[in-house]
C-alpha positions as a Markdown table, in Angstrom:
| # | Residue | x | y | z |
|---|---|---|---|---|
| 1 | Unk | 20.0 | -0.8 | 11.0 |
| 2 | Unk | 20.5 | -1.3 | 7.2 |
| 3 | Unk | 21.0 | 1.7 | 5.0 |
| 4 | Unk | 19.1 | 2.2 | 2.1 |
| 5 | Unk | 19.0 | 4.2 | -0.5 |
| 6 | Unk | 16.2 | 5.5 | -3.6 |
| 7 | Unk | 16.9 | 6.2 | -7.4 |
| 8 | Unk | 17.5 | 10.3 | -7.1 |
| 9 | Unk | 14.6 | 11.9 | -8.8 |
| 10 | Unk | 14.6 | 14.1 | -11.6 |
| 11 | Unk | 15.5 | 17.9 | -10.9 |
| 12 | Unk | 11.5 | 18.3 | -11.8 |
| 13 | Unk | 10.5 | 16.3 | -9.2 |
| 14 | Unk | 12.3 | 18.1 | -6.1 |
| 15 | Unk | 10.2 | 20.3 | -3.9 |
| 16 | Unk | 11.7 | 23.2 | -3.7 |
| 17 | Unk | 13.3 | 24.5 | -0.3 |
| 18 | Unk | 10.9 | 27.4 | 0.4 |
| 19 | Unk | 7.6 | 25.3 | 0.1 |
| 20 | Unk | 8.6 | 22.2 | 2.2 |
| 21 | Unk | 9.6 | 25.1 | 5.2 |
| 22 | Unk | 6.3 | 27.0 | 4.6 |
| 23 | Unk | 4.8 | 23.5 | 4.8 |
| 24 | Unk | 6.2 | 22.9 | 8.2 |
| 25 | Unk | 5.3 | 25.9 | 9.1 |
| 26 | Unk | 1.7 | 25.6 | 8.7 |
| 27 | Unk | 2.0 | 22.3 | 10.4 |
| 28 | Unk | 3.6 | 23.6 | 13.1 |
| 29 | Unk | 1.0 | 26.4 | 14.0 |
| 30 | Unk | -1.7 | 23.3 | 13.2 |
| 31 | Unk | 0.0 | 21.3 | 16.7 |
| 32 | Unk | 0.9 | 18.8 | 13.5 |
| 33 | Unk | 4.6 | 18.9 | 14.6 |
| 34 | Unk | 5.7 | 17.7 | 18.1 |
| 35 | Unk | 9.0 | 17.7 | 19.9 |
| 36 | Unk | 11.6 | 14.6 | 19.1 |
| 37 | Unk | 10.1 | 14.4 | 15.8 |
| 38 | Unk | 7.1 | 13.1 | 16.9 |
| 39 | Unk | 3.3 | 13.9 | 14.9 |
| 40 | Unk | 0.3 | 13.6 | 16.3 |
| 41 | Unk | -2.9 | 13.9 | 14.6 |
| 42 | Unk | -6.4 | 12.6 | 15.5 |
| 43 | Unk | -4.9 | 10.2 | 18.0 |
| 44 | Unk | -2.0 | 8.5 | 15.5 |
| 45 | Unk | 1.6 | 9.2 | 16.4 |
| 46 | Unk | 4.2 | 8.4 | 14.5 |
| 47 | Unk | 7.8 | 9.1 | 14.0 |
| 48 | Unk | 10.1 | 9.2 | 10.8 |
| 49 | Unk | 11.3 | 5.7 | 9.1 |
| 50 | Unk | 14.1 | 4.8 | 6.9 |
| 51 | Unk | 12.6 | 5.2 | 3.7 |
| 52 | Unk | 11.6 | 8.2 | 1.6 |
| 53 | Unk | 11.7 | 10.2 | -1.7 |
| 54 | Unk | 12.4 | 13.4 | -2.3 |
| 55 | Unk | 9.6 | 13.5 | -4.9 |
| 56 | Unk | 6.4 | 15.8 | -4.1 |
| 57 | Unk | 3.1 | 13.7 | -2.6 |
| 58 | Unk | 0.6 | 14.2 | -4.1 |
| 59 | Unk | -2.3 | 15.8 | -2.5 |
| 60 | Unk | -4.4 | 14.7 | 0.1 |
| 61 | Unk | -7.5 | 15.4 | -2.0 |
| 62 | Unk | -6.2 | 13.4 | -4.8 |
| 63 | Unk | -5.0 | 10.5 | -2.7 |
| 64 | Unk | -8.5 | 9.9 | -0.6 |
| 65 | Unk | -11.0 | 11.3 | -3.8 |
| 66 | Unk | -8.9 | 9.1 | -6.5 |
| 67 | Unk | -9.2 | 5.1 | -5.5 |
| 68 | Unk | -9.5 | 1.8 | -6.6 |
| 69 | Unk | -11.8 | -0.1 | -3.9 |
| 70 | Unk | -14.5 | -1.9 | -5.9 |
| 71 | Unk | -15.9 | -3.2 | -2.4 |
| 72 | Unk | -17.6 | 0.5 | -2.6 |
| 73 | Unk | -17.9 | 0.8 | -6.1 |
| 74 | Unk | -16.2 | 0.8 | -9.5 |
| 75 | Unk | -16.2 | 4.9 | -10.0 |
| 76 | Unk | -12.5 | 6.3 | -8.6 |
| 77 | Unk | -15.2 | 8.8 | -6.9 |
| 78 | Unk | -17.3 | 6.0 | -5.3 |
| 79 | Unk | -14.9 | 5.0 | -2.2 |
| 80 | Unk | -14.9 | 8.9 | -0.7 |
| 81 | Unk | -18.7 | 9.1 | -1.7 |
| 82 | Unk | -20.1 | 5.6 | -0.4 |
| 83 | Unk | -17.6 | 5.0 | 2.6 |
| 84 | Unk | -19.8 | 6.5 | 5.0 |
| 85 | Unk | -21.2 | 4.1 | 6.4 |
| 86 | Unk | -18.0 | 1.6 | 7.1 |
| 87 | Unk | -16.9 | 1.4 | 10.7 |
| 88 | Unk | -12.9 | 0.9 | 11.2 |
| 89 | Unk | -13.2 | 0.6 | 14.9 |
| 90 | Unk | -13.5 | -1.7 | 17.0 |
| 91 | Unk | -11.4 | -3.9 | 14.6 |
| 92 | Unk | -8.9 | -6.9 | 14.8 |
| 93 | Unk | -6.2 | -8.2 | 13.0 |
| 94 | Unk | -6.1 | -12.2 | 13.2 |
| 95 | Unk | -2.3 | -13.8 | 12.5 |
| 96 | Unk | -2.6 | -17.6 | 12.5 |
| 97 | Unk | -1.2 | -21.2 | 10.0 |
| 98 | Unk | 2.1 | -21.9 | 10.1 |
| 99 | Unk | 2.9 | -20.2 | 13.1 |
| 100 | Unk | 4.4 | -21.1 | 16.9 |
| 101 | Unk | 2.5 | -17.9 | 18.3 |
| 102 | Unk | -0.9 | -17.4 | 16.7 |
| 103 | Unk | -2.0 | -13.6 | 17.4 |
| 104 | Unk | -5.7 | -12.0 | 17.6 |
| 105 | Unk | -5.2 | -8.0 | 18.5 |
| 106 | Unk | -7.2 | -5.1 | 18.5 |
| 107 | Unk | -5.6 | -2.4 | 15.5 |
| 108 | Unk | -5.4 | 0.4 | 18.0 |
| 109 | Unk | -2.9 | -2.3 | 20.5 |
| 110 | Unk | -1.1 | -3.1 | 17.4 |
| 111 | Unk | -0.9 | 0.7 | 16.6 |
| 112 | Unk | 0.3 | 1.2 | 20.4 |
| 113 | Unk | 2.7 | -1.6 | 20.9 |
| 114 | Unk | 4.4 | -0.7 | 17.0 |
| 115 | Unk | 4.5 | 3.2 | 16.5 |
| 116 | Unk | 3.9 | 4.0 | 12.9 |
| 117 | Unk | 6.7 | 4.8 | 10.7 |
| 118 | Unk | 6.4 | 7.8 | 8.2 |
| 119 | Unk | 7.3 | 6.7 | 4.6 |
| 120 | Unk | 7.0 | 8.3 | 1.6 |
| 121 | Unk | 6.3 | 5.7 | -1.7 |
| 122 | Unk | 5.7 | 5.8 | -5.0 |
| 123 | Unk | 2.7 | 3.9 | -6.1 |
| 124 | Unk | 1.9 | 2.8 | -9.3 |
| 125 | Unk | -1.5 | 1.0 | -10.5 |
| 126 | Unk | -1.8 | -1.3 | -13.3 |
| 127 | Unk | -4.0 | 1.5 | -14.6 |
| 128 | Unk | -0.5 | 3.1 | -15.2 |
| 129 | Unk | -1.3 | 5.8 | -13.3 |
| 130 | Unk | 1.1 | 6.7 | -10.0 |
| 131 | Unk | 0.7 | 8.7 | -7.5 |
| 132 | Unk | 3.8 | 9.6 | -4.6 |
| 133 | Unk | 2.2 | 8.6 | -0.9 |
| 134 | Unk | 2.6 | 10.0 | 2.6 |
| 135 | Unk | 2.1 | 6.3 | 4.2 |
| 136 | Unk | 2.6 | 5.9 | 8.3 |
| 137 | Unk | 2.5 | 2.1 | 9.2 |
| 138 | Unk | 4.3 | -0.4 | 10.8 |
| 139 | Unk | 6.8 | -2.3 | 9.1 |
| 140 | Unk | 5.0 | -6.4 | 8.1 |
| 141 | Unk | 8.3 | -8.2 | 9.1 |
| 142 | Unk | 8.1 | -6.6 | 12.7 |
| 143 | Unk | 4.9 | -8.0 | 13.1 |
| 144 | Unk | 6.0 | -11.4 | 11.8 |
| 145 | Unk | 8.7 | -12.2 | 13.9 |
| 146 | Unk | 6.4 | -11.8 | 16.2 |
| 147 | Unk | 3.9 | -14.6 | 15.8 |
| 148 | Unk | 7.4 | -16.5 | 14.9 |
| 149 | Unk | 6.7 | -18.2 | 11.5 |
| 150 | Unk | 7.6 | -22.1 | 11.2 |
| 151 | Unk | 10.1 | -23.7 | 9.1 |
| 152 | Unk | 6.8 | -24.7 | 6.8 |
| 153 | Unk | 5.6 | -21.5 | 5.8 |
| 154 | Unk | 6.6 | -20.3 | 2.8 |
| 155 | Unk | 3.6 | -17.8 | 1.9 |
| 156 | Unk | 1.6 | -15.3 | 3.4 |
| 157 | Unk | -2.1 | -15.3 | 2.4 |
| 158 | Unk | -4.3 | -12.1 | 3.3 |
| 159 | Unk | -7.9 | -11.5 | 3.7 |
| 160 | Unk | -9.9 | -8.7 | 3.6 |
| 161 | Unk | -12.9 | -7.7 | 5.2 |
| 162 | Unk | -16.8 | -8.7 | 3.8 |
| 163 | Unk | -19.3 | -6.3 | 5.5 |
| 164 | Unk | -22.4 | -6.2 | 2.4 |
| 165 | Unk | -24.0 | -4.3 | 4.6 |
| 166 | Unk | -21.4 | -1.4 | 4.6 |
| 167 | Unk | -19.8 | -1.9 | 1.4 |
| 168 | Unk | -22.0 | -1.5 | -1.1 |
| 169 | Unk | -19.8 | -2.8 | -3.8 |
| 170 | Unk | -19.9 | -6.4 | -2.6 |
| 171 | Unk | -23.4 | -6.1 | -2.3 |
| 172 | Unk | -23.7 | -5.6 | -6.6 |
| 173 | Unk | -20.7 | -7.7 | -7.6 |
| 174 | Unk | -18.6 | -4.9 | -8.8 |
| 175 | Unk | -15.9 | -6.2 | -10.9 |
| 176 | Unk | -17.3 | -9.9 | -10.9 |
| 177 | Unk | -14.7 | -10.0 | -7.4 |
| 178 | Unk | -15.3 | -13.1 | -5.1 |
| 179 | Unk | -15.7 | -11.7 | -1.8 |
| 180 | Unk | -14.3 | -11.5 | 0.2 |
| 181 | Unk | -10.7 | -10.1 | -1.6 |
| 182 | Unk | -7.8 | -12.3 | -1.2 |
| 183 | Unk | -4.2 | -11.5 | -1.5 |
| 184 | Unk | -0.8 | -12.9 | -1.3 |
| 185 | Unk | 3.2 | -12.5 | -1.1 |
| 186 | Unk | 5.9 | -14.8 | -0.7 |
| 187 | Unk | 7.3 | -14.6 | 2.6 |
| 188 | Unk | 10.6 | -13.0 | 1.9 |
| 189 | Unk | 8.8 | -10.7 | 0.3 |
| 190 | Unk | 6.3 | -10.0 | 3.1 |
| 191 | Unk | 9.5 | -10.1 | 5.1 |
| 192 | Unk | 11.5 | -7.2 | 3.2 |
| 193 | Unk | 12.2 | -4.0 | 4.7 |
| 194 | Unk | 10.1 | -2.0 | 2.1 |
| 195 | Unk | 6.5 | -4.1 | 3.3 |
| 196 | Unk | 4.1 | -1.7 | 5.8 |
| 197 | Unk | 1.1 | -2.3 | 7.0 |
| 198 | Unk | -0.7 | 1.2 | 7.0 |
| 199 | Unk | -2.5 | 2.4 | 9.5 |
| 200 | Unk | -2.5 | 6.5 | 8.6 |
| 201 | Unk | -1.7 | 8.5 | 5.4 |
| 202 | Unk | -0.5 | 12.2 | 6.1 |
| 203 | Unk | 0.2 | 11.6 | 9.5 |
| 204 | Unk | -3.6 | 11.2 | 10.4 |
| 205 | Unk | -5.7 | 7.5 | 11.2 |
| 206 | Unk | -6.3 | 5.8 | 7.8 |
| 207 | Unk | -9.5 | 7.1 | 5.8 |
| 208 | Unk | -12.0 | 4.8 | 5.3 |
| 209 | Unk | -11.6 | 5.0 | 1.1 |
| 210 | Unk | -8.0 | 4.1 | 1.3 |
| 211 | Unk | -8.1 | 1.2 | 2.7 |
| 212 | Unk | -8.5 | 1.6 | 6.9 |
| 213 | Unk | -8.0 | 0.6 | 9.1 |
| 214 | Unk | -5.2 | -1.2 | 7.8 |
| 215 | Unk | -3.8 | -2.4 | 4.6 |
| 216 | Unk | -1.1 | -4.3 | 2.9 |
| 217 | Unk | 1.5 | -1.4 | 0.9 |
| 218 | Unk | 4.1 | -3.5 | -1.4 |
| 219 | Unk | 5.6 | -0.2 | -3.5 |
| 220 | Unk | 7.5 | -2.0 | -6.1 |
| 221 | Unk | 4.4 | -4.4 | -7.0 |
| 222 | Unk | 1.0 | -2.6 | -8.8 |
| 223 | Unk | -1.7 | -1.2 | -6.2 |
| 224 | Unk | -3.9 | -4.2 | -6.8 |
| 225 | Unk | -1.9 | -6.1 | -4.5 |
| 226 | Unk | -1.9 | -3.7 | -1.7 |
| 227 | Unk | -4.7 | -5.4 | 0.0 |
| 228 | Unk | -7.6 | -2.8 | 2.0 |
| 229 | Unk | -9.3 | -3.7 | 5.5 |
| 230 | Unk | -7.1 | -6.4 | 6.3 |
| 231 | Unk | -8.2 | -8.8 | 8.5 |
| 232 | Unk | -6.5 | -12.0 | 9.0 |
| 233 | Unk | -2.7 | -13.1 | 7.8 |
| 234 | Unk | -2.4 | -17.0 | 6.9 |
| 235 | Unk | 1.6 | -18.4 | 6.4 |
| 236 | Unk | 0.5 | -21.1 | 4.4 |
| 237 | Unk | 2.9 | -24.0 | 2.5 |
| 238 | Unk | 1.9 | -22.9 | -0.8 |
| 239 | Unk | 1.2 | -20.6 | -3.2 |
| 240 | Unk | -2.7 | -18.8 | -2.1 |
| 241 | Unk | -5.3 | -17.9 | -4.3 |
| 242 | Unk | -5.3 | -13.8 | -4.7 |
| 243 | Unk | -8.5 | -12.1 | -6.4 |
| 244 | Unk | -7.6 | -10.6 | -9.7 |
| 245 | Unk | -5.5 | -13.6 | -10.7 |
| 246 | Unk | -8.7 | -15.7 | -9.9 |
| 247 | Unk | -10.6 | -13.3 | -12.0 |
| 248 | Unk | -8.4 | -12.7 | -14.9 |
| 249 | Unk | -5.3 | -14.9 | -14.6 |
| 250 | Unk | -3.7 | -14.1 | -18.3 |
| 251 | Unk | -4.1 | -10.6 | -17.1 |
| 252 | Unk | -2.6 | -9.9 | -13.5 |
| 253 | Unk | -0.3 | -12.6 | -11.7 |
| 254 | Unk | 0.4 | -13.5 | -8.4 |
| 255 | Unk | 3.7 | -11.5 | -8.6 |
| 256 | Unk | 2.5 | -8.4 | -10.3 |
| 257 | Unk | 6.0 | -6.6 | -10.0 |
| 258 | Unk | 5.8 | -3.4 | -11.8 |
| 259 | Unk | 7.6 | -4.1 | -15.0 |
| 260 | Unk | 7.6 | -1.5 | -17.8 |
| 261 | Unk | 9.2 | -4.2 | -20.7 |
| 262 | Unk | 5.5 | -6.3 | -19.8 |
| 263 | Unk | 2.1 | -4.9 | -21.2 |
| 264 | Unk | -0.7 | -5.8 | -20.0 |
| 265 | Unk | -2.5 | -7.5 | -22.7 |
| 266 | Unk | -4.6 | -4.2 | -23.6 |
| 267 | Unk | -2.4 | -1.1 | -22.7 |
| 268 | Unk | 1.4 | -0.3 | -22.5 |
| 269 | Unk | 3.0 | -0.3 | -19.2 |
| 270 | Unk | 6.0 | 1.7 | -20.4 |
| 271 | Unk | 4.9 | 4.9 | -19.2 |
| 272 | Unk | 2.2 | 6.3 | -16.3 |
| 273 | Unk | 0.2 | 9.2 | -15.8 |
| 274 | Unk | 1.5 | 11.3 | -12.7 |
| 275 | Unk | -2.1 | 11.9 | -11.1 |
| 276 | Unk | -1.9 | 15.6 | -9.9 |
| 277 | Unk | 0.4 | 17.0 | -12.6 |
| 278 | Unk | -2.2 | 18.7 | -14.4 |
| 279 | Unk | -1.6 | 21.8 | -15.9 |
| 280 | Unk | -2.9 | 23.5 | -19.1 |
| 281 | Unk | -1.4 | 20.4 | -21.4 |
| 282 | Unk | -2.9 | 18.1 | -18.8 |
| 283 | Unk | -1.5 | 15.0 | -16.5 |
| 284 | Unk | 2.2 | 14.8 | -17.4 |
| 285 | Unk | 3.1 | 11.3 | -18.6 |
| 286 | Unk | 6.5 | 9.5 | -17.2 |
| 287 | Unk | 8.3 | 6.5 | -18.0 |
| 288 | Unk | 8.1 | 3.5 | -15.4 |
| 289 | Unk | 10.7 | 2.2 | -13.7 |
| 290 | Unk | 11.6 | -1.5 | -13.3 |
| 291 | Unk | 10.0 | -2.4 | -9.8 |
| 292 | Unk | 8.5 | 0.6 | -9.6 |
| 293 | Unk | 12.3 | 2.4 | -9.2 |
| 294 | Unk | 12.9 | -0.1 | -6.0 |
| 295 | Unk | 15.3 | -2.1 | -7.8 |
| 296 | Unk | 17.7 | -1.6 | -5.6 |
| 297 | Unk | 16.0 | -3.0 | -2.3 |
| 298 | Unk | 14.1 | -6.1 | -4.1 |
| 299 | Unk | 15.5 | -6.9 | -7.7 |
| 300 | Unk | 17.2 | -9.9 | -5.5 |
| 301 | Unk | 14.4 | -11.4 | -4.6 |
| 302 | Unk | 13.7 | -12.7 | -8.4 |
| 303 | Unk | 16.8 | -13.6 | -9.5 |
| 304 | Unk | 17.0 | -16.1 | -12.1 |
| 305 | Unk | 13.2 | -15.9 | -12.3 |
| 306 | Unk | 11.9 | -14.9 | -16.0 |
| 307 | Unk | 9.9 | -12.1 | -15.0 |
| 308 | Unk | 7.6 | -12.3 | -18.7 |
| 309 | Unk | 6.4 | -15.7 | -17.0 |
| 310 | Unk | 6.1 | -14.6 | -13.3 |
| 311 | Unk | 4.4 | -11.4 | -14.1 |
């Protein structure tokens, strides 16, 4: 396997020694931590990937209170408050198009027959505000090769979930959004190491306001096109249609790499707001990083390509 290596964070960022042991600790006497390396908690096991950050997550609270998932609402309280009534299970993820194996299969087979990786990402939302995230999923490209992909397709196109019923946001409109929410990646991008489909966050099955039971997590490209309550995978010919481009085109584009030299048309993206950082001055402030600090593993993938015009 490929190495691959991060940006090293600032000093700042580094959890110190003695908290990440008294950490696993705690997790230890919790029956969190398993021989071989191996966690299991409410039924999800997973076991360590090749990616991480030294950088401290940010909390649990903060990651499943603070969300953007306007199929519930348009509050960042309104997923964790209005999710209630959305049912993750039974659930299936449809792979069809331009593909010589078309696949229908139940998430918890898929979770079975792919055992979730633990990766730890940065994520940054056009908001410009970031958070660092616990992720466990299963790598897209595995799942790709898989239904083996035809010499045609050249995209992937991703749907979501439309359940009025349980999501009150689609229900009102919120945003103006077409439902259901459509998404979409180029397939060597869908295809690059750094791509997971999550099924768990902290080492636990995926909570309903973050997206579960599974969703699209592309770290060097803004939140809004990490896709929630995935349900089918298209490899189309050409470029598909993805939600907030539909909506606002001159304001988030089908590439939406993060990009700190390219504002969007009313705020700076130079610098982000670390959510969790708060101290008596408040939120710390950082600068962005071209492709979210992923440079390294995906600045390739656009070469020649005048990112100010492929935003």
């Amino acid at each position: 396997m490929a190495s691959y290596s991060f940006p090293q964070p600032l000093p700042g960022e580094i959890t110190p020694k003695e908290h990440y042991l008294r950490r696993r600790t705690i997790l230890s006497g919790a029956g969190l931590l398993a021989a071989g390396g191996v966690a299991k908690a409410a039924g999800l096991q997973t076991h360590a990937g090749p990616f991480g950050t030294s950088e401290t997550p940010t909390s649990r609270d903060d990651i499943t209170h603070y969300n953007n998932f306007y199929e519930f609402g348009l509050d960042k309280s309104d997923p964790a408050r209005l999710s209630g009534d959305f049912h993750s299970r039974p659930w299936t993820l449809r792979i069809e198009g331009a593909v010589a194996r078309p696949l229908t299969i139940d998430i918890d087979q898929l979770i079975a027959a792919h055992m979730p990786e633990n990766r730890v990402y940065r994520m940054r939302c056009v908001e410009a505000w970031s958070m660092v995230i616990p992720w466990d999923g299963i790598p897209l490209a595995d799942i790709l090769r898989q239904v083996e992909p035809l010499g045609s397709a050249k995209f992937v196109a991703f749907r979501s979930v439309f359940r009025p019923d349980e999501m009150p946001g689609q229900r009102g409109g919120a945003g103006g959004i077409s439902w259901p929410y459509v998404e979409g990646l180029r397939l060597d991008e869908a295809m690059n190491p750094l791509t997971l489909l999550a099924v768990g966050l902290y080492g636990d099955i995926l909570p309903s306001q973050n997206g579960a039971p599974l969703r699209l997590v592309v770290p060097w490209k803004y939140g809004f096109k990490g896709i929630k309550s995935v349900t089918t995978l298209s490899l189309v010919e050409t470029m598909p249609p993805t939600s907030w481009n539909q909506l606002a085109p001159d304001e988030y584009g089908f590439y939406a790499n993060v990009n700190p030299e390219v504002d969007h048309p009313r705020w700076s993206q130079a610098s982000e707001r670390v959510i969790g950082s708060g101290g008596f001055f408040g939120e710390k402030r950082q600068p962005t990083r071209m492709f979210n600090g992923y440079g390294e593993q995906v600045a390739h993938l656009y070469t020649g390509m005048d990112l100010r015009k492929y935003y």
